[in-house]
Each structure stands twice: as C-alpha cells, then as structure tokens.
C-alpha positions in Angstrom: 0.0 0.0 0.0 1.2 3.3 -0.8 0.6 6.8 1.7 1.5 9.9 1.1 2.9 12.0 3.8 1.0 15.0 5.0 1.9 18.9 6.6 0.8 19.0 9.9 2.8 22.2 11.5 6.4 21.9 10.8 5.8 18.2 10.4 4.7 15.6 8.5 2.4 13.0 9.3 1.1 9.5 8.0 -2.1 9.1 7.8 -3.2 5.7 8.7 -6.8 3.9 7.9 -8.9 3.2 10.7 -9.0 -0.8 9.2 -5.0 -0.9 9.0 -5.0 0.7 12.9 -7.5 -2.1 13.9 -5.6 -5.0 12.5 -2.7 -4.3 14.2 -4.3 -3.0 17.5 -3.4 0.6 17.3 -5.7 3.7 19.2 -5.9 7.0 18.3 -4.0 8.5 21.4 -2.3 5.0 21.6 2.1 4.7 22.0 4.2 3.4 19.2 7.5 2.2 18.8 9.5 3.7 15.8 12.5 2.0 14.6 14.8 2.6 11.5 16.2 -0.3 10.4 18.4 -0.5 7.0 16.6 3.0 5.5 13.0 2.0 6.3 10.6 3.0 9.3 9.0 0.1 11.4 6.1 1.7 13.3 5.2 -1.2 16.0 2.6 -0.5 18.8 4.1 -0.8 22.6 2.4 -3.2 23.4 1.0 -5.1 20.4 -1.8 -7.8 20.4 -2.0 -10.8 18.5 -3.3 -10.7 15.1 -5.2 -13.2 13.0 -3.5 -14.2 9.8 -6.9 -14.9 8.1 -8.6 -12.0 9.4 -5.3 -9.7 8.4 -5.9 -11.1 4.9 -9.5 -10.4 4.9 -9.1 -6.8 5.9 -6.5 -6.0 3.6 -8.4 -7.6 0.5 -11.0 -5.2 1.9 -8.9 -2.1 1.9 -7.4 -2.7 -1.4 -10.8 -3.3 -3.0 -11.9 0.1 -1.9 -9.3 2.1 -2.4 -7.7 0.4 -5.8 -8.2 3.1 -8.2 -6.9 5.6 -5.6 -3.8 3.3 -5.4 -3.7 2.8 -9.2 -2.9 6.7 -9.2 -0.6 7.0 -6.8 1.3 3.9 -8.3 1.3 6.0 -11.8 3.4 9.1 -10.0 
C-alpha cells in the first residue's frame, strides 16, 4: 500500500486507515515504537496484540478493493 505524507505544522504525518490501525491494535491516542532499520521505518505499537493471519488477509483484500483506483494513481506518479 502506498501513503503519502502530509503537513501538519512543521511536520509531516502518516495518515493511517482506521482498518489498518484495527488489525494491528493501534488507538488513536495509543504509543508506538519507531525503529529505522536499514533505510526503512517500522512503526510497531508498545504493546502489540495478536493478530489473526486470516482475518489480516481479509481486511487488507478489503482495503485494497476500496481504495484500488486511488492506489492505481498513486502507483502512476
């Protein structure tokens, strides 16, 4: 999946789907670990839950499907 950063202030700021934040167990308001590792940015909640591979799966098809010609553009830039 591809985001685009956003301006917030003198910052920017990833905007995450409320889907992607539920299948990993993350809250608005909620801590995260950030890590670099090798030039790329794990964001990993502090203290993460379980996840369902099957459900992960199900919820990503979902994502994709409703968002694919929003993806199809960015993938075009």
């Amino acid at each position: 999946m591809v985001k685009r950063l956003q301006k917030v202030g003198n910052s920017n700021a990833l905007i995450l789907d409320l889907p992607i934040m539920e299948m990993v167990g993350l809250e608005e308001g909620k801590e995260v670990q950030v890590t670099v590792c090798n030039g790329s940015i794990i964001i990993t909640p502090v203290n993460p839950r379980r996840v369902d591979s099957q459900k992960l799966e199900r919820q990503l098809d979902r994502v994709v499907g409703e968002r694919r010609e929003m993806l199809k553009e960015l993938a075009d830039l």
